[in-house]
DRENMILUM-663516 format. One record per atom (N, C-alpha, C): residue in three letters; z, y, x. Coordinates in steps of 0.02 Angstrom, whole numbers, padded with zeros to 5 digits, always signed. Example, Ala and Ser with C-alpha at 12.3 -4.5 7.8 and 13.67 -1.06 7.14 Angstrom:
// residues 2
ALA+00390-00284+00660;ALA+00390-00225+00615;ALA+00390-00165+00660;SER+00354-00112+00642;SER+00357-00053+00684;SER+00394+00002+00645;
// end
This chain:
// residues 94
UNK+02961+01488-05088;UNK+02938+01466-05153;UNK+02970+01509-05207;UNK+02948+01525-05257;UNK+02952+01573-05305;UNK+02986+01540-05349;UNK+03039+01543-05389;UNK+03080+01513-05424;UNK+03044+01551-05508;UNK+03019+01472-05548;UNK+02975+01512-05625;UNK+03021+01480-05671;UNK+03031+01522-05728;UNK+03062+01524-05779;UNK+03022+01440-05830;UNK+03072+01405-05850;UNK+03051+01341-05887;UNK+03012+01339-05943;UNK+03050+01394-05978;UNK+03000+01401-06041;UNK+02970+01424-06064;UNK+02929+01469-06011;UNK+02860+01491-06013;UNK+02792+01425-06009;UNK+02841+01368-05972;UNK+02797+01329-05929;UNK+02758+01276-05974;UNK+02686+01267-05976;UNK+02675+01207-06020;UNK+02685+01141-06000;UNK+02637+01102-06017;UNK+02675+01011-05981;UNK+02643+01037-05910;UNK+02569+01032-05890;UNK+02520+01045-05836;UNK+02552+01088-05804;UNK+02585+01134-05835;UNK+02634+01184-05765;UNK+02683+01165-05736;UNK+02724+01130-05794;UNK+02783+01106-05777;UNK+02768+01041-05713;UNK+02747+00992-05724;UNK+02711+00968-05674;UNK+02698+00987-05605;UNK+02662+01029-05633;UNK+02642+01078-05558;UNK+02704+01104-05514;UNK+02738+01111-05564;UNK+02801+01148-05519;UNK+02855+01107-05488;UNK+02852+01037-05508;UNK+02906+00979-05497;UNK+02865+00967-05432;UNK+02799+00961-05443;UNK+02751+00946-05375;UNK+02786+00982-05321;UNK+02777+01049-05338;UNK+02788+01118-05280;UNK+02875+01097-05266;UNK+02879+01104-05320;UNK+02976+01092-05271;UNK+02999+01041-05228;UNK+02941+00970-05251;UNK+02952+00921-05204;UNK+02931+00928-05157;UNK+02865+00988-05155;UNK+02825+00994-05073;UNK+02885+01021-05038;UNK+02916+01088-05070;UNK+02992+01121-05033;UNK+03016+01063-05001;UNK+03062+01039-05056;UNK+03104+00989-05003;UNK+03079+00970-04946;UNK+03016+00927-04945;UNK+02998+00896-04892;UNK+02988+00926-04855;UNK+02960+00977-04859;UNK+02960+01036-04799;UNK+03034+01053-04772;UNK+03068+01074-04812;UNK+03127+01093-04767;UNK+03154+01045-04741;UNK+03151+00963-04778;UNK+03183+00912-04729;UNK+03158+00914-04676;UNK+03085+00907-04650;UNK+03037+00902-04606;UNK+03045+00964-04554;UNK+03096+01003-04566;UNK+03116+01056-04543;UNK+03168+01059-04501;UNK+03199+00998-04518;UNK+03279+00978-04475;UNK+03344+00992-04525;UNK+03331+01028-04602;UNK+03375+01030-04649;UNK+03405+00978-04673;UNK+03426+00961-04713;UNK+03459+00876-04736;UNK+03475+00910-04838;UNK+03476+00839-04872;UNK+03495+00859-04942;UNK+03524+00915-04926;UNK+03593+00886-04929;UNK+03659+00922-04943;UNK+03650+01006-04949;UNK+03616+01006-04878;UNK+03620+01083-04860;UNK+03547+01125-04919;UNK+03512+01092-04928;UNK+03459+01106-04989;UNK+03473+01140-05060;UNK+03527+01082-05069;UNK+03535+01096-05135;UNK+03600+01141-05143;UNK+03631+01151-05102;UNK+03687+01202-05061;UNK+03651+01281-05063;UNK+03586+01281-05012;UNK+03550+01340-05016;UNK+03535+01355-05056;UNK+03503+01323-05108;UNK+03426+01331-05149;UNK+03462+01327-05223;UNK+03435+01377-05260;UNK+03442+01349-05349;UNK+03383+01331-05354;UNK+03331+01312-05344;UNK+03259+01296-05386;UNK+03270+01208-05425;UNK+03298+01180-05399;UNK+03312+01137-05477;UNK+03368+01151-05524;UNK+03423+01207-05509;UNK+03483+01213-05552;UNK+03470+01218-05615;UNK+03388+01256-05633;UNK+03389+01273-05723;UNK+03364+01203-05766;UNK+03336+01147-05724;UNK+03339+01091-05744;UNK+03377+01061-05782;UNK+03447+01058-05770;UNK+03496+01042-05783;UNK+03529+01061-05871;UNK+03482+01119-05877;UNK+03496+01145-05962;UNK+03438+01118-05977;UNK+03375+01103-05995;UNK+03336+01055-06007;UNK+03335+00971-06004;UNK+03381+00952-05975;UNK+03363+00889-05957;UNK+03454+00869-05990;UNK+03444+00767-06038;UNK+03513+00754-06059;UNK+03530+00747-06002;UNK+03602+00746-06012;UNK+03646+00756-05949;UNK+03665+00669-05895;UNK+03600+00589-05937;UNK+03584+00562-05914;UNK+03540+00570-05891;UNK+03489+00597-05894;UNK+03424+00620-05845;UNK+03417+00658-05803;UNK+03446+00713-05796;UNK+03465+00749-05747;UNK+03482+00720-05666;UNK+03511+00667-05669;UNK+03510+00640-05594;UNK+03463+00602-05585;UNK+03428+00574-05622;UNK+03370+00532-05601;UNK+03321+00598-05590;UNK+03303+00666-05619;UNK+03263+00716-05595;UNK+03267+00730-05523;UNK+03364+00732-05496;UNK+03349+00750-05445;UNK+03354+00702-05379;UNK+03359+00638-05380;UNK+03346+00592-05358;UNK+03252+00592-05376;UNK+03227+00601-05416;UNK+03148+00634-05410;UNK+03127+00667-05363;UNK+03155+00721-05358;UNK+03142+00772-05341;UNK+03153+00759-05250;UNK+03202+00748-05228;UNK+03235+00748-05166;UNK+03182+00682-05149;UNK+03162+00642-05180;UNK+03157+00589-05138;UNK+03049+00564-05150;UNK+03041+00635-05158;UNK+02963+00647-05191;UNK+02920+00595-05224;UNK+02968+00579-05274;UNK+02940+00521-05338;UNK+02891+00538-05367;UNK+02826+00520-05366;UNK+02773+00556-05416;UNK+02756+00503-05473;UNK+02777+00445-05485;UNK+02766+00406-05532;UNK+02754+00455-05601;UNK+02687+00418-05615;UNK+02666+00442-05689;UNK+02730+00439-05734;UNK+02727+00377-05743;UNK+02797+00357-05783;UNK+02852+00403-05782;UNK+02884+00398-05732;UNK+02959+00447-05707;UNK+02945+00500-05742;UNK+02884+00535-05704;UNK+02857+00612-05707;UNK+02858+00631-05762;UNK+02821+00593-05833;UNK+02822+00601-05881;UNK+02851+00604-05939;UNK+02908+00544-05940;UNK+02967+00536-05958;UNK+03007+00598-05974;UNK+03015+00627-05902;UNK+03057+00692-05871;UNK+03017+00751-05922;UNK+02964+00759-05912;UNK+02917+00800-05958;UNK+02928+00802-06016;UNK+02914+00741-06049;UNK+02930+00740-06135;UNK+03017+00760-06118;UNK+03064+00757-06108;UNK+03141+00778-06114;UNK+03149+00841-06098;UNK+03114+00876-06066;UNK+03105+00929-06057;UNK+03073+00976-06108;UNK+03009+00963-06128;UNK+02965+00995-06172;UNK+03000+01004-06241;UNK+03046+00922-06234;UNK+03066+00918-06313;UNK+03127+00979-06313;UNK+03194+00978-06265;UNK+03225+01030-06252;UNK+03195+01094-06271;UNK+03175+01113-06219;UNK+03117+01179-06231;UNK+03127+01212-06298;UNK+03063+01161-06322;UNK+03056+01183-06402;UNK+03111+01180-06450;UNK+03153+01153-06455;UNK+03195+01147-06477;UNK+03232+01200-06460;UNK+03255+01235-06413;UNK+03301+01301-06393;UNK+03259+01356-06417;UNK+03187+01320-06412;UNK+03151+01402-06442;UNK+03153+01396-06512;UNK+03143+01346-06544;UNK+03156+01352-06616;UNK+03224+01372-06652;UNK+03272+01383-06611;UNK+03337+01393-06634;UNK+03330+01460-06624;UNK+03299+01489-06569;UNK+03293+01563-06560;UNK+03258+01592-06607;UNK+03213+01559-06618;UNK+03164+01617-06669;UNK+03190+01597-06756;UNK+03237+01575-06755;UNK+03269+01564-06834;UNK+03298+01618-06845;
// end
């Protein structure tokens, strides 16, 4: 899986890509891997972590690991994200 930059991403991508990382996991669990060793190997949720408050961030990856697709959750996570986002880009382009 191709690791994509956040803030290029719109909501519909971003989405898309929480999708794809949850398909990862499950695949590599389904593989005989376990968490631990996942998130050990892998950065593809690490840039999360600068987007997301530093209360949401574990509920993402308790998301993520445990392939939550709730509208709700999903979206939640989205708006905290998007709002981040823009917000880092508006400080940039000042």
């Amino acid at each position: 899986m191709k690791k994509r930059s956040l803030s290029t991403l719109n909501r519909k991508e971003l989405r898309s890509y929480i999708f794809e990382i949850q398909d990862t996991v499950k695949s590599y669990l389904n593989n005989g891997g376990n968490v631990d060793s996942f998130i050990d190997e892998t950065n593809l949720i690490d840039d999360f972590e600068s987007v997301l408050p530093d209360e949401e961030y574990p509920i993402f990856v308790i998301t993520v690991l445990n392939d939550i697709k709730s509208d709700s959750v999903i979206d939640k996570l989205l708006d905290s994200m998007l709002a981040t986002i823009q917000s880092k880009s508006l400080v940039f382009d000042s």
